[in-house]
Jmol script that loads the backbone (N, CA, C; Angstrom):
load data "model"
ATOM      1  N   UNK A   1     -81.931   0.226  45.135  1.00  0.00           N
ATOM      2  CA  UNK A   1     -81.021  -0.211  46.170  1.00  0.00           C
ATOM      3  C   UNK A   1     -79.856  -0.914  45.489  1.00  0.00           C
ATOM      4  N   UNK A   2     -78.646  -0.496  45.726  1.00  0.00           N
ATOM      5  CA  UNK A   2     -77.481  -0.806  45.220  1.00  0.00           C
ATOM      6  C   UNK A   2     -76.691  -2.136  45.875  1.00  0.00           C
ATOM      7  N   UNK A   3     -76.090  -3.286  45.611  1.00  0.00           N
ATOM      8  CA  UNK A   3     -75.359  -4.246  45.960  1.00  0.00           C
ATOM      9  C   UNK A   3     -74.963  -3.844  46.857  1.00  0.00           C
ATOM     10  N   UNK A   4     -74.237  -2.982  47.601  1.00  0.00           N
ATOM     11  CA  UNK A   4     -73.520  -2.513  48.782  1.00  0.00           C
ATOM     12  C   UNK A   4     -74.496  -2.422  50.058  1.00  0.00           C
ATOM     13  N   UNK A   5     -75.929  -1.669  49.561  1.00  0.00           N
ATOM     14  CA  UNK A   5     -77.057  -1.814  50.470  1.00  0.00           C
ATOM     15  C   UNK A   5     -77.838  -2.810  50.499  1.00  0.00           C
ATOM     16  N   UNK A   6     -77.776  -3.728  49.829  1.00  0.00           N
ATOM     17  CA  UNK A   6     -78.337  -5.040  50.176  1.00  0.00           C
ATOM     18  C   UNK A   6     -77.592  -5.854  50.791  1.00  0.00           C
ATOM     19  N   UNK A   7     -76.120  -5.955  50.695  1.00  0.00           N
ATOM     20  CA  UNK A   7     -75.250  -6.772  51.460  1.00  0.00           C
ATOM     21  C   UNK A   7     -75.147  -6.061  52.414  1.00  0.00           C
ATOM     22  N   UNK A   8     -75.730  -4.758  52.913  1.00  0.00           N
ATOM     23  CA  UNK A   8     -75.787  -4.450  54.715  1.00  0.00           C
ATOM     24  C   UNK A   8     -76.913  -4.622  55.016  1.00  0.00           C
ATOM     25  N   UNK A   9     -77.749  -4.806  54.531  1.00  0.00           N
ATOM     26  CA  UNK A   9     -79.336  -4.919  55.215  1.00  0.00           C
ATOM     27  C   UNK A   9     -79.081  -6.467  55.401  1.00  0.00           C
ATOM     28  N   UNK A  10     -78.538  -7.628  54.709  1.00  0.00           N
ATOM     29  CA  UNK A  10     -78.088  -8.863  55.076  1.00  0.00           C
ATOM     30  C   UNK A  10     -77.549  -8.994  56.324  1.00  0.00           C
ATOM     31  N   UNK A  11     -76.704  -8.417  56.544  1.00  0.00           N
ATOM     32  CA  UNK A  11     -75.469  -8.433  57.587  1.00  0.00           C
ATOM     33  C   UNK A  11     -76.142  -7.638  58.820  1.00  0.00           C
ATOM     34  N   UNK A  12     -77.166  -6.859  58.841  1.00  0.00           N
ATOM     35  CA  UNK A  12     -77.622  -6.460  59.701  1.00  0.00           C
ATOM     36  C   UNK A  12     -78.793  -7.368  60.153  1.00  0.00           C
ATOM     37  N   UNK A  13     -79.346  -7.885  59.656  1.00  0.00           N
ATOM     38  CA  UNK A  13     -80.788  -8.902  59.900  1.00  0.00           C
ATOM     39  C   UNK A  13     -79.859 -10.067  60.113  1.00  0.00           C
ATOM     40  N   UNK A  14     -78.957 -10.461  59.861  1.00  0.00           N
ATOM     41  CA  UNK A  14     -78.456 -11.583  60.599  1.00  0.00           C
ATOM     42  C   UNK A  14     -77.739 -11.174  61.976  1.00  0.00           C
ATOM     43  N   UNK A  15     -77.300 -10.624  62.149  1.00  0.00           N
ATOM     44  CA  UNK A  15     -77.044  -9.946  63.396  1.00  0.00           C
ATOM     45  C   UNK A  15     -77.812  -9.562  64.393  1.00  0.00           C
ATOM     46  N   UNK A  16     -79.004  -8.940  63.855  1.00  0.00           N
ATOM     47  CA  UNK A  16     -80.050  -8.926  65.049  1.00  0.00           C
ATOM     48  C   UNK A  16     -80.157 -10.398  65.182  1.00  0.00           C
ATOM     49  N   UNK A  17     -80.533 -11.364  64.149  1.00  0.00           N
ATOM     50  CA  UNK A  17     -81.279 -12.253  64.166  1.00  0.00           C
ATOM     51  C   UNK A  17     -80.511 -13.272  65.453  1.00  0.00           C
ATOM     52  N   UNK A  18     -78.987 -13.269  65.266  1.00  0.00           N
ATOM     53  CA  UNK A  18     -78.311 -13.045  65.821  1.00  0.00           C
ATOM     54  C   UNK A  18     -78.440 -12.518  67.332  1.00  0.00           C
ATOM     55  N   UNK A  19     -79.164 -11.923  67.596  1.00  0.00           N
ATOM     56  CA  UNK A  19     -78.776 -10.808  68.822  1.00  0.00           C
ATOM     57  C   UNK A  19     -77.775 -10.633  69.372  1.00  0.00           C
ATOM     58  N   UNK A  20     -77.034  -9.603  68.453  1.00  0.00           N
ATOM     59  CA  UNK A  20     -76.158  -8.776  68.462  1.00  0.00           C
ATOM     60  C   UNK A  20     -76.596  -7.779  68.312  1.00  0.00           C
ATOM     61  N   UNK A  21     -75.690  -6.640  68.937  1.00  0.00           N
ATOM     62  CA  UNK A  21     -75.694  -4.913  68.412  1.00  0.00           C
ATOM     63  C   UNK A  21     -74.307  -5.363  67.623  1.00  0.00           C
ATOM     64  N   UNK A  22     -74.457  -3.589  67.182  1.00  0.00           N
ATOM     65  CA  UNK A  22     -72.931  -3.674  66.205  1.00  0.00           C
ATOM     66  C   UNK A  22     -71.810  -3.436  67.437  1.00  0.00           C
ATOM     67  N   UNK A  23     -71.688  -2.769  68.029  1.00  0.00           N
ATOM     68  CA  UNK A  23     -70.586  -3.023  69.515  1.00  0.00           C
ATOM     69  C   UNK A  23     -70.003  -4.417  69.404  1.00  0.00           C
ATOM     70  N   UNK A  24     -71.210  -5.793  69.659  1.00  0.00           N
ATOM     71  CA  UNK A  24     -71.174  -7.011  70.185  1.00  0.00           C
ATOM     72  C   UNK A  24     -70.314  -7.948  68.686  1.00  0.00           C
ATOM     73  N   UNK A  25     -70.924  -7.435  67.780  1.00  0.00           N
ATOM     74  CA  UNK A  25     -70.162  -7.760  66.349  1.00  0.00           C
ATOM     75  C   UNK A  25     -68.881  -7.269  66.153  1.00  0.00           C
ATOM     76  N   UNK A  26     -68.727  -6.144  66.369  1.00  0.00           N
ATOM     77  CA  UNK A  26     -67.369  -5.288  66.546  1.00  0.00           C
ATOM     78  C   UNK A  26     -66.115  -6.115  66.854  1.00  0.00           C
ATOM     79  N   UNK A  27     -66.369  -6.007  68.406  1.00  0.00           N
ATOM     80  CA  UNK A  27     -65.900  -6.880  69.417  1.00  0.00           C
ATOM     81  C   UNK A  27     -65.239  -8.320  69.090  1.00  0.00           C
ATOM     82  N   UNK A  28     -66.474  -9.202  68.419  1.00  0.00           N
ATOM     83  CA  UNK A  28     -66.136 -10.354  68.360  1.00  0.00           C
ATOM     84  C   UNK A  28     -64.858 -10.498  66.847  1.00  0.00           C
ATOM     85  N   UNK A  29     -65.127  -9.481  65.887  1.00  0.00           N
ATOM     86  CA  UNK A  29     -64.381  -9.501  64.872  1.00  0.00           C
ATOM     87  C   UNK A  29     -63.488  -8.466  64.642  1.00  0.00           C
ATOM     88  N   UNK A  30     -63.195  -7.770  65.796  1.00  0.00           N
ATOM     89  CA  UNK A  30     -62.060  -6.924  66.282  1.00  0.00           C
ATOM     90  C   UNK A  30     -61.852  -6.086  65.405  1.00  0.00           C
ATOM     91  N   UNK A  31     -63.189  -5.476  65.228  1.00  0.00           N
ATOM     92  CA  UNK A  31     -63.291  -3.858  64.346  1.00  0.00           C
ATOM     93  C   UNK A  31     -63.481  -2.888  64.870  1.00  0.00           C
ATOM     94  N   UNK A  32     -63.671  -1.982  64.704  1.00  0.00           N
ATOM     95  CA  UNK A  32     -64.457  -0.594  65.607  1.00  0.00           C
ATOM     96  C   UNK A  32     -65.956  -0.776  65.272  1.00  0.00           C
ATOM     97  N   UNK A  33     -67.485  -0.199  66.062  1.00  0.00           N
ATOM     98  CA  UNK A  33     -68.628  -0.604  66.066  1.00  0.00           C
ATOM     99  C   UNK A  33     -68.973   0.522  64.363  1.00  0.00           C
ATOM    100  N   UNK A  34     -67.859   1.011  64.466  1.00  0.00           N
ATOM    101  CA  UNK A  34     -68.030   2.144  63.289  1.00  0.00           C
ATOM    102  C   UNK A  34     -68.577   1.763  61.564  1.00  0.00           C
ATOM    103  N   UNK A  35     -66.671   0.610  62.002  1.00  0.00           N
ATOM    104  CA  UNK A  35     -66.780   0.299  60.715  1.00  0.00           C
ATOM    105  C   UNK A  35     -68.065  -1.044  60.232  1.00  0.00           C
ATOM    106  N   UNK A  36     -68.795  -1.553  61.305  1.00  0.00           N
ATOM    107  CA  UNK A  36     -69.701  -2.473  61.460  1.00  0.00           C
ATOM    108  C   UNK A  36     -70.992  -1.416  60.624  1.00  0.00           C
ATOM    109  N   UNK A  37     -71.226  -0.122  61.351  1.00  0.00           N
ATOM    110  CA  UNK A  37     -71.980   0.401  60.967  1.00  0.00           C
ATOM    111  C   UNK A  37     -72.257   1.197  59.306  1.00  0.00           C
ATOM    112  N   UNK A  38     -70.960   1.423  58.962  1.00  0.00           N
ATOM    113  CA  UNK A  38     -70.811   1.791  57.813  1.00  0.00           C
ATOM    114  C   UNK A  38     -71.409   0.923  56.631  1.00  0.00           C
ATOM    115  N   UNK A  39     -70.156  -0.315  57.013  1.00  0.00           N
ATOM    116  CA  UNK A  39     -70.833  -1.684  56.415  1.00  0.00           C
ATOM    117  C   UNK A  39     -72.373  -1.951  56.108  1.00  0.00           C
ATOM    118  N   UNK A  40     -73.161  -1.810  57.205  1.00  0.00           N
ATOM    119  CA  UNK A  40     -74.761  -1.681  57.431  1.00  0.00           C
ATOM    120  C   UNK A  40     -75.700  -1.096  56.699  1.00  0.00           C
ATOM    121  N   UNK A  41     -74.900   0.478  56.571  1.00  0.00           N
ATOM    122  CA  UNK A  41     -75.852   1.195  55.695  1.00  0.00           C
ATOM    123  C   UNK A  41     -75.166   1.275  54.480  1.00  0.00           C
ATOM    124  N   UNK A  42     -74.423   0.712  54.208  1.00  0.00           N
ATOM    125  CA  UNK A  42     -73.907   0.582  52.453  1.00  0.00           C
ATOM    126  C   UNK A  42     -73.042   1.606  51.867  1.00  0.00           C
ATOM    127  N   UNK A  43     -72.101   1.908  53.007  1.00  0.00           N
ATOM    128  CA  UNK A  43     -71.238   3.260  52.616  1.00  0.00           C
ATOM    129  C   UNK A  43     -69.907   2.339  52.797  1.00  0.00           C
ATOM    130  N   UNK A  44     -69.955   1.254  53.166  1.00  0.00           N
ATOM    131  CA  UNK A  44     -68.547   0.371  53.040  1.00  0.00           C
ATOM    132  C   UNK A  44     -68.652  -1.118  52.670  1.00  0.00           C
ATOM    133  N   UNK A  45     -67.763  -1.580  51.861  1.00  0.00           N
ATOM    134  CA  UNK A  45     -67.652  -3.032  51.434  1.00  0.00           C
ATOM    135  C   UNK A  45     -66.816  -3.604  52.127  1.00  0.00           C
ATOM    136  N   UNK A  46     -67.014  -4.819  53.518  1.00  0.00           N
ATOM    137  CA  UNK A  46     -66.428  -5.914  53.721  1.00  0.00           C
ATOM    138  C   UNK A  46     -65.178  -6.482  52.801  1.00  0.00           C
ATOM    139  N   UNK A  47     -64.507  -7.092  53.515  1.00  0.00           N
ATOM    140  CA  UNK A  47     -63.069  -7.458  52.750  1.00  0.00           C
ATOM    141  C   UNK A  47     -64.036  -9.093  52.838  1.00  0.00           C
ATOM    142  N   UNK A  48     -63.067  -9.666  52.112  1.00  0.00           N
ATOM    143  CA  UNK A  48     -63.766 -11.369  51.984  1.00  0.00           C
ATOM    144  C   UNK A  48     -63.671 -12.091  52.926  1.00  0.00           C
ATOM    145  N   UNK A  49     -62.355 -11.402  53.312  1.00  0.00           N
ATOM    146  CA  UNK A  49     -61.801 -12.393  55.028  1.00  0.00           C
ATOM    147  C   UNK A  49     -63.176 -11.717  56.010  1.00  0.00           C
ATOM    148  N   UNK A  50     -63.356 -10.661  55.910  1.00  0.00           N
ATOM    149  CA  UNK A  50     -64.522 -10.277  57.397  1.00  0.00           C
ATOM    150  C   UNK A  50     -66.013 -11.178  56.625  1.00  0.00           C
ATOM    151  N   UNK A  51     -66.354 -11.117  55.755  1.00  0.00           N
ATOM    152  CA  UNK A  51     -67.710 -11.651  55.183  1.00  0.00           C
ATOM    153  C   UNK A  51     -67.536 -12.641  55.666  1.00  0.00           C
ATOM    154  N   UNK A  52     -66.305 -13.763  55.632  1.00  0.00           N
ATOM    155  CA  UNK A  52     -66.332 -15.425  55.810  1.00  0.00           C
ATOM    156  C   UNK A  52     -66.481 -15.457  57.445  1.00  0.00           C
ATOM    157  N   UNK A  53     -65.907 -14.209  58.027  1.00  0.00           N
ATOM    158  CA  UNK A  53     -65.507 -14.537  59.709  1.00  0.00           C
ATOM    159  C   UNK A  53     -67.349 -14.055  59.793  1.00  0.00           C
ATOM    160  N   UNK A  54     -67.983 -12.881  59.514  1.00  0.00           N
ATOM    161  CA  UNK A  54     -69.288 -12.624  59.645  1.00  0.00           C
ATOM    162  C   UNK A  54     -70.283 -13.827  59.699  1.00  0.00           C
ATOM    163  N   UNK A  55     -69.783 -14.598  58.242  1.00  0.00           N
ATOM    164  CA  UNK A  55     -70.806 -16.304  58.027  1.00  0.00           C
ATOM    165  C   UNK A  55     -70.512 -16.702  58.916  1.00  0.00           C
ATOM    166  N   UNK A  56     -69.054 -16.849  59.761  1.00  0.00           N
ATOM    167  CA  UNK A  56     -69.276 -17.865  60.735  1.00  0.00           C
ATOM    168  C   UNK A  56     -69.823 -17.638  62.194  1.00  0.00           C
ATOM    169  N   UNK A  57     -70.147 -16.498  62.241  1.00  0.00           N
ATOM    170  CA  UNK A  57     -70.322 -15.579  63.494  1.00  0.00           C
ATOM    171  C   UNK A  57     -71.865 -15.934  63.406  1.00  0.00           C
ATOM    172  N   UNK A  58     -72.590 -16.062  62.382  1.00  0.00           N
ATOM    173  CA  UNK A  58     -73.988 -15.807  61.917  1.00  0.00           C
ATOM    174  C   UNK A  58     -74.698 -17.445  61.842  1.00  0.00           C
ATOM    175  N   UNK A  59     -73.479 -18.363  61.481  1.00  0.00           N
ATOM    176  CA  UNK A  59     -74.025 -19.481  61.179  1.00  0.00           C
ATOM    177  C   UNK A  59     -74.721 -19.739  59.787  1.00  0.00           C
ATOM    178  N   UNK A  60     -74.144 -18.823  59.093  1.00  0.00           N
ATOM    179  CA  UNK A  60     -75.111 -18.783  57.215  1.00  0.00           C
ATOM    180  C   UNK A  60     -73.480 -18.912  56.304  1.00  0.00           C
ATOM    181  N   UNK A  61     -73.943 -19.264  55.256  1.00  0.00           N
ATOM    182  CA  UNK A  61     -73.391 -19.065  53.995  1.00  0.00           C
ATOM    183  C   UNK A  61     -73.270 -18.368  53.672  1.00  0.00           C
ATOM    184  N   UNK A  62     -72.293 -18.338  52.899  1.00  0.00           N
ATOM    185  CA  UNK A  62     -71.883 -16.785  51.861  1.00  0.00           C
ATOM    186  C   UNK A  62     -72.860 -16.202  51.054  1.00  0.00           C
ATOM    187  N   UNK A  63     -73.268 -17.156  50.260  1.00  0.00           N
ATOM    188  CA  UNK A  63     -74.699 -17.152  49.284  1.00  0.00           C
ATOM    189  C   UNK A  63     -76.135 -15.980  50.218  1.00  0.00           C
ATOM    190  N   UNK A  64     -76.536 -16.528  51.743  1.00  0.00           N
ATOM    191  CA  UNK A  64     -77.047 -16.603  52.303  1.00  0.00           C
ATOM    192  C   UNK A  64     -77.068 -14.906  52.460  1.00  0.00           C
ATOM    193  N   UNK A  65     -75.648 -14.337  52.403  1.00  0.00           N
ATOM    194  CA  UNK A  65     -75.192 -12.683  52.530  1.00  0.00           C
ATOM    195  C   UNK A  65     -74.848 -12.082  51.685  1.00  0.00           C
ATOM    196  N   UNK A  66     -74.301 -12.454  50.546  1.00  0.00           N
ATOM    197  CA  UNK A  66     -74.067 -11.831  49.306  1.00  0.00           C
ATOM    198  C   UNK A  66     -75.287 -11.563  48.613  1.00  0.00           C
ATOM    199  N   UNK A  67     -75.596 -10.411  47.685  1.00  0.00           N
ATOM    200  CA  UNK A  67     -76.405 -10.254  46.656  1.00  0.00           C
ATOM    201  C   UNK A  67     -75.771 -10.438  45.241  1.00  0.00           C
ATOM    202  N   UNK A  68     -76.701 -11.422  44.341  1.00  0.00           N
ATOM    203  CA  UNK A  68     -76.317 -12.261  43.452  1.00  0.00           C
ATOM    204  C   UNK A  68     -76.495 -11.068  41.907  1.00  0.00           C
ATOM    205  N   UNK A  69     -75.870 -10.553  41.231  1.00  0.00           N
ATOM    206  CA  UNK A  69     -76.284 -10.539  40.177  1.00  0.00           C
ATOM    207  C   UNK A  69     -76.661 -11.276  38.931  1.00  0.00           C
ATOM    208  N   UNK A  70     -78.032 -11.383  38.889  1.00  0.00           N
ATOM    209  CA  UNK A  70     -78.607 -11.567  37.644  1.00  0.00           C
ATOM    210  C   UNK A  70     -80.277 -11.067  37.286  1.00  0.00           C
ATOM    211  N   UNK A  71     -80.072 -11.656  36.188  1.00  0.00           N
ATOM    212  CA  UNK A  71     -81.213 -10.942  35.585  1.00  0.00           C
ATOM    213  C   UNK A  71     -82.067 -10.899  36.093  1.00  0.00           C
ATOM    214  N   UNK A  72     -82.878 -10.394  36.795  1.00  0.00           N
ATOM    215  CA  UNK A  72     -83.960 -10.224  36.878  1.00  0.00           C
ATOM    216  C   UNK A  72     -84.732  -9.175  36.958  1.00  0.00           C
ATOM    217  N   UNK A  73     -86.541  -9.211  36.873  1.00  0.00           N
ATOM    218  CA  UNK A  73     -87.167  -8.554  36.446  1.00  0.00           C
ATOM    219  C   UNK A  73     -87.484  -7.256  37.530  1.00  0.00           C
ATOM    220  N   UNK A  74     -88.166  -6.411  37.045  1.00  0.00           N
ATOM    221  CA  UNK A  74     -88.484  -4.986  38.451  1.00  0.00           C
ATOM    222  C   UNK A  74     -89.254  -5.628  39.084  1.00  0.00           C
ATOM    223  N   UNK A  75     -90.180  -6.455  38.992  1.00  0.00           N
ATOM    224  CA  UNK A  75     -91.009  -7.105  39.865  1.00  0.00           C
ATOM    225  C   UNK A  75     -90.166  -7.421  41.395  1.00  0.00           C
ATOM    226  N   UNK A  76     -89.097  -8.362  40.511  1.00  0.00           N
ATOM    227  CA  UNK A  76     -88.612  -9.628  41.345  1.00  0.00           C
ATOM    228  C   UNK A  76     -87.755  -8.419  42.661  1.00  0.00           C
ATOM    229  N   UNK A  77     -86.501  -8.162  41.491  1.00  0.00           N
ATOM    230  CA  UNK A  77     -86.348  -6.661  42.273  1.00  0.00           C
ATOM    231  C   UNK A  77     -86.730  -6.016  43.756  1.00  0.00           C
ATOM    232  N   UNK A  78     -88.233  -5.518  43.437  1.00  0.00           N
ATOM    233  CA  UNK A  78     -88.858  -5.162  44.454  1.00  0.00           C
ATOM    234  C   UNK A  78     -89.332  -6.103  45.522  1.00  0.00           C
ATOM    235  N   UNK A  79     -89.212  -7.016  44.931  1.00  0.00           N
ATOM    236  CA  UNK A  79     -90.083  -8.082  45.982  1.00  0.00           C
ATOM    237  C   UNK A  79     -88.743  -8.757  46.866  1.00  0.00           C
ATOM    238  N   UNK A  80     -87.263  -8.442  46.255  1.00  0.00           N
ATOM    239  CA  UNK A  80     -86.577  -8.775  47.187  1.00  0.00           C
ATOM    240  C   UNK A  80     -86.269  -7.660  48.036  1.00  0.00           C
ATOM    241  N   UNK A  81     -86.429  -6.506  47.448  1.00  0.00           N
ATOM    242  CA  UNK A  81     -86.300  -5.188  48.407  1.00  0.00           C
ATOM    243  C   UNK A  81     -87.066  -5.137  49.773  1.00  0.00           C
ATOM    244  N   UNK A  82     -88.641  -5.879  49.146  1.00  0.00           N
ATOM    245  CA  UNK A  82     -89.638  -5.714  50.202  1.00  0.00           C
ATOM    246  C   UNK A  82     -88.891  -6.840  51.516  1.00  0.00           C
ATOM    247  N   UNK A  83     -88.877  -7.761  50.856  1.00  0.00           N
ATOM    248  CA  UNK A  83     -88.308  -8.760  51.884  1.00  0.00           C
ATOM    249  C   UNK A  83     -87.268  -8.432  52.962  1.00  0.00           C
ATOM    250  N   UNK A  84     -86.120  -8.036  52.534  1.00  0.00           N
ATOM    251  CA  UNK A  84     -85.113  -7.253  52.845  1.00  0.00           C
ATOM    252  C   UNK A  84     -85.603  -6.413  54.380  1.00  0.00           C
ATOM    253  N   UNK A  85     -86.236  -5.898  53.926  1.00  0.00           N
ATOM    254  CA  UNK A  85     -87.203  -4.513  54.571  1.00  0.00           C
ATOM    255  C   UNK A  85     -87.954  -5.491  55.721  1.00  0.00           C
ATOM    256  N   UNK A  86     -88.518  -6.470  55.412  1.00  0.00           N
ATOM    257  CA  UNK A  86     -89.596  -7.065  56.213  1.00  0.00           C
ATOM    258  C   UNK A  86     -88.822  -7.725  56.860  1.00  0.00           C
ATOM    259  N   UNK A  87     -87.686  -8.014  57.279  1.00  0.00           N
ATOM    260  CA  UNK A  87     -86.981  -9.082  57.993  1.00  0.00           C
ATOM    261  C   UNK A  87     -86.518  -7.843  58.975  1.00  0.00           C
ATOM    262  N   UNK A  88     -86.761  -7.016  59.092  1.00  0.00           N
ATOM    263  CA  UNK A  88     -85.736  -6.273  59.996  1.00  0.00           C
ATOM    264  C   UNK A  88     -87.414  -6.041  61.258  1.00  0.00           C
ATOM    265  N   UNK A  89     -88.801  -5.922  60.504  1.00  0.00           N
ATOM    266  CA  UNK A  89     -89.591  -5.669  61.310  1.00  0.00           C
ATOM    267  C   UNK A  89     -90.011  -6.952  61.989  1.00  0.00           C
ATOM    268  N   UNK A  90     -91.151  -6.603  63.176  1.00  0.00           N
ATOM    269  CA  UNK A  90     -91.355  -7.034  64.337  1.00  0.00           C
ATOM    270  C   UNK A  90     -92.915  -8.270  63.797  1.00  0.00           C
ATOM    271  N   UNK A  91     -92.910  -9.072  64.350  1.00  0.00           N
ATOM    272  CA  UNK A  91     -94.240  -9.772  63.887  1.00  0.00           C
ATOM    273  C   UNK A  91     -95.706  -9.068  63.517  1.00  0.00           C
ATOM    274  N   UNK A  92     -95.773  -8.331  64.572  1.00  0.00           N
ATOM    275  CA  UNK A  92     -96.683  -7.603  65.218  1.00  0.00           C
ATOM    276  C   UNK A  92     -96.733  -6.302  63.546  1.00  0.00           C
ATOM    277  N   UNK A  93     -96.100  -6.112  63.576  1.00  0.00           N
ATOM    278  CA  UNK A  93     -95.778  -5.003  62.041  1.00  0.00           C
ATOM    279  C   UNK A  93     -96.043  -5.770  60.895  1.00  0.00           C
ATOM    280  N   UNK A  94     -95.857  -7.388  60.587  1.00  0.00           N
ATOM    281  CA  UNK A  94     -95.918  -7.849  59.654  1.00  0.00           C
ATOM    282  C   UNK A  94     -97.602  -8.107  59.375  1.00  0.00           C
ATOM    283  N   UNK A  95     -97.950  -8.229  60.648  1.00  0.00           N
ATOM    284  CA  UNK A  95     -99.300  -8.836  60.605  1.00  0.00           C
ATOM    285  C   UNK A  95    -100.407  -7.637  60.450  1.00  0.00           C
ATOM    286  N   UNK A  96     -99.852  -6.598  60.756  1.00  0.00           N
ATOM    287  CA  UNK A  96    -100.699  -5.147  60.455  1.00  0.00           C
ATOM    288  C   UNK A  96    -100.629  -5.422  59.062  1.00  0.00           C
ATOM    289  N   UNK A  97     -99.373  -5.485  58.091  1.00  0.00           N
ATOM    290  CA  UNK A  97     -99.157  -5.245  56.873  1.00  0.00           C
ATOM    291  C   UNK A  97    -100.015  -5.879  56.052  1.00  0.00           C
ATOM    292  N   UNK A  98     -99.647  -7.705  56.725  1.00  0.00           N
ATOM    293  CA  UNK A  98    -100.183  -8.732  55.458  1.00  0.00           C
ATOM    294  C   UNK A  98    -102.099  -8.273  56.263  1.00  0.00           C
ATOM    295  N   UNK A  99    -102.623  -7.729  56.935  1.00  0.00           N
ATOM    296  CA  UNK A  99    -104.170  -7.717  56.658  1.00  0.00           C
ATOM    297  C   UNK A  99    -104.442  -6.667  56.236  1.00  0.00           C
ATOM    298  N   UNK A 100    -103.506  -5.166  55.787  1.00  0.00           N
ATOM    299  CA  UNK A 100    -104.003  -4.316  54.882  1.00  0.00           C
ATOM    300  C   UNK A 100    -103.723  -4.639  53.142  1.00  0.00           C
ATOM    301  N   UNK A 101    -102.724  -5.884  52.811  1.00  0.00           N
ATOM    302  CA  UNK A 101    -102.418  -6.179  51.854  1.00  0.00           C
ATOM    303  C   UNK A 101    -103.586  -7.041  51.179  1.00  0.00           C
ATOM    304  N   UNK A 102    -103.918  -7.841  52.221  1.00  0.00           N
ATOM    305  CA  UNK A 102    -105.503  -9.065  52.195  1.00  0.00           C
ATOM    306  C   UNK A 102    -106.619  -8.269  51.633  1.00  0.00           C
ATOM    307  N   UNK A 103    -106.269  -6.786  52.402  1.00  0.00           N
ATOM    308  CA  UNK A 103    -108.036  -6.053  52.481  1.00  0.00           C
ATOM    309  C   UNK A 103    -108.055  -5.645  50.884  1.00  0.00           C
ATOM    310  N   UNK A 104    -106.757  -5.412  49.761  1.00  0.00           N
ATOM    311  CA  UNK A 104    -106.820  -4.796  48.901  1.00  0.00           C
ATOM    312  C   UNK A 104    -107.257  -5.833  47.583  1.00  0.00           C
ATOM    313  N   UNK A 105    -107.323  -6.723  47.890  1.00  0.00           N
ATOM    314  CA  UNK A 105    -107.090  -8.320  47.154  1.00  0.00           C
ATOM    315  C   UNK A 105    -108.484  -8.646  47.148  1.00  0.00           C
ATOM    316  N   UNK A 106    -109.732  -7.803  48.539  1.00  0.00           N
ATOM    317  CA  UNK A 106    -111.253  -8.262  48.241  1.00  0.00           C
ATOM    318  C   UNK A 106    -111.943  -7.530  47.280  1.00  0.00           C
TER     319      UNK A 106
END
end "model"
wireframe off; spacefill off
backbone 0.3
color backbone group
């Protein structure tokens, strides 16, 4: 997963988190729901001015939406991928997950 797709899987989990659609984001930052969506799936990069108006729309930090380069290991990597991934699902999905993850650990 490339910097571009991690800074939309950000911007999208704060937005739900949010409850927003991309329309409702659009709207408020006077884009088309298009270019919201593009953004999302990592086929477009935010200008700095929309990221800062996004933080404030979201109530987070920049830090909070940006993906940081540095070193780190494939482990770590994946385990922020997984995360990433797990913020977009439903409780109910997490809790299926973490007791087939438990069952592999006996």
């Amino acid at each position: 997963m490339n910097n571009l797709h991690v800074l939309g899987e950000r911007i999208k989990y704060y937005r739900k988190l949010s409850n927003m659609t991309q329309k409702d984001l659009s709207a408020n930052l006077g884009v088309a729901p298009r270019y919201i969506g593009n953004i999302e799936q990592g086929h477009r990069a935010p200008s700095l001015e929309m990221l800062v108006e996004m933080c404030e729309w979201f109530n987070v930090g920049m830090s909070d939406i940006m993906p940081l380069k540095t070193k780190q290991t494939e482990k770590a990597k994946m385990i922020d991928e997984i995360v990433i991934v797990l913020n977009a699902w439903e409780p109910q999905q997490i809790g299926m997950l973490k007791a087939m993850v438990s069952s592999l650990n006996r």
